[in-house]
N, C-alpha and C positions, 0 to 999 in steps of 0.2 A: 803239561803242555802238549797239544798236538802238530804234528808237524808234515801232518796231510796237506796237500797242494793242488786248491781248488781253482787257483786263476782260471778267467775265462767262461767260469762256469757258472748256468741262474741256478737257482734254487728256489722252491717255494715250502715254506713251512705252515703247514694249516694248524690253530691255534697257537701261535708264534709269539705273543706278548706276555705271557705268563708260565712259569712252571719250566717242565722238562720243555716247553717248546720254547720260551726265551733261550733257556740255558741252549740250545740246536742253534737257534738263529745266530745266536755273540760268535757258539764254536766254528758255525761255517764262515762268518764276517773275518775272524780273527784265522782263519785257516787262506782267506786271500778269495773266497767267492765276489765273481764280481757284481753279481747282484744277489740279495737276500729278499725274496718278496716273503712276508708272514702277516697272514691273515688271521683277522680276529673276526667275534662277532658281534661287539658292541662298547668295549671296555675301552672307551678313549682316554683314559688315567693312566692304564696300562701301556697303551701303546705309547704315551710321549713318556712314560717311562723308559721303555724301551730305547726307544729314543736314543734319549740323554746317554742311559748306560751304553749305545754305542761307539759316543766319542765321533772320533776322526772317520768312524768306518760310518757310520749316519749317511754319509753321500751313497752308498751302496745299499741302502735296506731302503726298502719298498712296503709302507703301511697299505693293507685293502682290508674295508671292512664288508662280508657278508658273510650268512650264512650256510655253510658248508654242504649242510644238510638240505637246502635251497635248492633242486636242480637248475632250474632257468639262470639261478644268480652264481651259478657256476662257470654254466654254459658262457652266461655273459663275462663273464672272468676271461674264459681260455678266450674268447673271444677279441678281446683288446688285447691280447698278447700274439695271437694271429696277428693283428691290423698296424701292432707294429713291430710285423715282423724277430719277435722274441721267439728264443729258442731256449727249449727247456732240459737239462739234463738231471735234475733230482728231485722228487717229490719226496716229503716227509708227512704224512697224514697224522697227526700226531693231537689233532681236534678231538674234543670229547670231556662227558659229562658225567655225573654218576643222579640217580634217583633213587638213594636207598629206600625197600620197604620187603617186608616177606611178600610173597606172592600173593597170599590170600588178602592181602592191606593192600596190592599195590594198585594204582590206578589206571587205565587206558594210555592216561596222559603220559604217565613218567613211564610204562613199557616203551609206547612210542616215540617220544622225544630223545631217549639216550639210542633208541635202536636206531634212531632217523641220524643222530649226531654222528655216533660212534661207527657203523654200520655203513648205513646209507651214504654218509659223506663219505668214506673210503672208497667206495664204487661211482662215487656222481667226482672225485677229484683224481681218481684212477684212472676214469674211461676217457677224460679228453688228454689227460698228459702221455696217454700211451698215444693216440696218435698224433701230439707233438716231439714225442721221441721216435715215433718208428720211420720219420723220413731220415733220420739224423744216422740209425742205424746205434741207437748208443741210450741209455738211460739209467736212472736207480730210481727204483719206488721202493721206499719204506713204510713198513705202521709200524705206530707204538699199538701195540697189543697191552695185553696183561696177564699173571698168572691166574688172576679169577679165571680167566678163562678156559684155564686147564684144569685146575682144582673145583672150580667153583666155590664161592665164601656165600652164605646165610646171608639173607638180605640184599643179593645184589643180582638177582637173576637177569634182568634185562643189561647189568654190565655187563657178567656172564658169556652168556646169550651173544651178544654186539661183538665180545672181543675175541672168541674162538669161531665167530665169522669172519673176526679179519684176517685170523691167521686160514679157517680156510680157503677165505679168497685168495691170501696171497700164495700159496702152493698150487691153488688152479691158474691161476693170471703168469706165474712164472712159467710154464709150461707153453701158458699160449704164446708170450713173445720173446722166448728166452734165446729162439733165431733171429732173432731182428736186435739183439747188442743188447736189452733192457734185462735187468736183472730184479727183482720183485723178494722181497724180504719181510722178519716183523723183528723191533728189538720189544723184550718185552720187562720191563719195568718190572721190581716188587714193590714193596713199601722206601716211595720216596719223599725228602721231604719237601712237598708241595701244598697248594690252598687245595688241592686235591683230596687229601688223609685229613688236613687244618681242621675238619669239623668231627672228627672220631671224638669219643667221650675218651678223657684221660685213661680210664681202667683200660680201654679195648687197645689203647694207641699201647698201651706198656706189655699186653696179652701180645701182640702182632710182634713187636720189639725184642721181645725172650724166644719167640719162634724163629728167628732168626740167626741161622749158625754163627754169622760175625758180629751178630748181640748188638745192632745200629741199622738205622732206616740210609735209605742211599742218599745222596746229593743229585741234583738236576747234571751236574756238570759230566757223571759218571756215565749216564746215560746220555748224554751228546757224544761223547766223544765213542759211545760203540756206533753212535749213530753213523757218524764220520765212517768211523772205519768201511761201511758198508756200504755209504757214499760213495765211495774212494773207486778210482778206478785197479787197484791195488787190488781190489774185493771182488775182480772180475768173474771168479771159478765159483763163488756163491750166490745161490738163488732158490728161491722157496723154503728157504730157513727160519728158524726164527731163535734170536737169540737171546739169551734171560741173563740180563741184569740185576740180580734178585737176593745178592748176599748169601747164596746157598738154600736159597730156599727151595 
């Protein structure tokens, strides 16, 4: 149980209905955020999932579906939170896709569709929430990164690629508004269990699973709650960090 104290405070979680981004949304709902906005891109099953799983806090969560990757339907996002007057203190970019293939197989399509998700959204939902935080004097942006992105794994170049982008935007973006109260972050996930890994072939999910010092893939819940922590205003003296949830990996 977390016992972070988020009253008062919005949040928006990009990919928020499924995976490690449900598991962020319920931890900040259940930590006392007074509004939880978590954005999907199309999976309306999901989101009244979602929903339901939040019970009594459901008055506080906030469904918006578009595409992250979307500039204009971004723009148009921060836009309606201008008009009514919303103020935004944490961003979680936590949106993102995988298109396994080796390089030489892989397609135009699937480079650019995870580089546009994983990548591009991070910058198209970075640049308007920093100047909804830089009048406030106050912010948290986080990404979920990945350790592909440090190591890099066979077959995932364009995840790769996308997620050692976000960790170095977030060391550049911390820099730029780390005088203005905003502190810029990445937690980065290893092998969790999500619809994410769901489609691994048995052999490769039990190869990944023995690489693993603690000898188990992680829970969603393990990574919200570093999320939190970094949320937090407690987390004030970190930024440009990135920290690995990953079992010892």
């Amino acid at each position: 149980m977390t016992h972070f104290d988020f009253a008062g405070q919005t949040v928006i979680v990009t990919g928020g209905t499924r995976g490690i981004g449900r598991a962020i949304v319920l931890a900040f709902l259940h930590a006392g955020a007074a509004k939880v906005m978590a954005t999907y891109a199309g999976n309306e099953a999901a989101a009244e999932a979602l929903k339901l799983a939040a019970g009594e806090a459901a008055a506080r969560l906030e469904l918006t579906c578009f595409d992250v990757a979307d500039y204009a339907a971004v723009e148009a996002f921060y836009k309606r939170l201008l008009d009514r007057g919303e103020k935004l203190h944490v961003l979680v970019n936590n949106a993102g896709i995988r298109r396994d293939s080796v390089l030489g197989m892989m397609s135009p399509g699937d480079w650019q569709s995870v580089i546009a998700t994983n990548l591009n959204g991070t910058y198209n939902m970075s640049k308007f929430a920093v100047m909804l935080m830089s009048g406030e004097r106050y912010g948290r942006i986080i990404a979920i990164t990945s350790p592909s992105g440090k190591f890099g794994f066979a077959g995932q170049a364009n995840y790769a690629a996308a997620k050692a982008g976000q960790a170095a935007l977030t060391r550049s973006l911390s820099k730029e508004v780390a005088k203005r109260g905003i502190t810029v972050n990445c937690v980065s996930p290893g092998f969790i269990e999500t619809d994410l890994i769901a489609d691994l072939p048995p052999e490769q999910a039990a190869e990944y699973r023995r690489g693993v010092p603690l000898q188990r893939f992680g829970r969603p819940e393990e990574v919200a709650y570093a999320v939190l922590f970094l949320a937090s205003r407690e987390a004030a003296y970190i930024t440009g960090e990135t920290l690995e949830v990953t079992g010892g990996l």
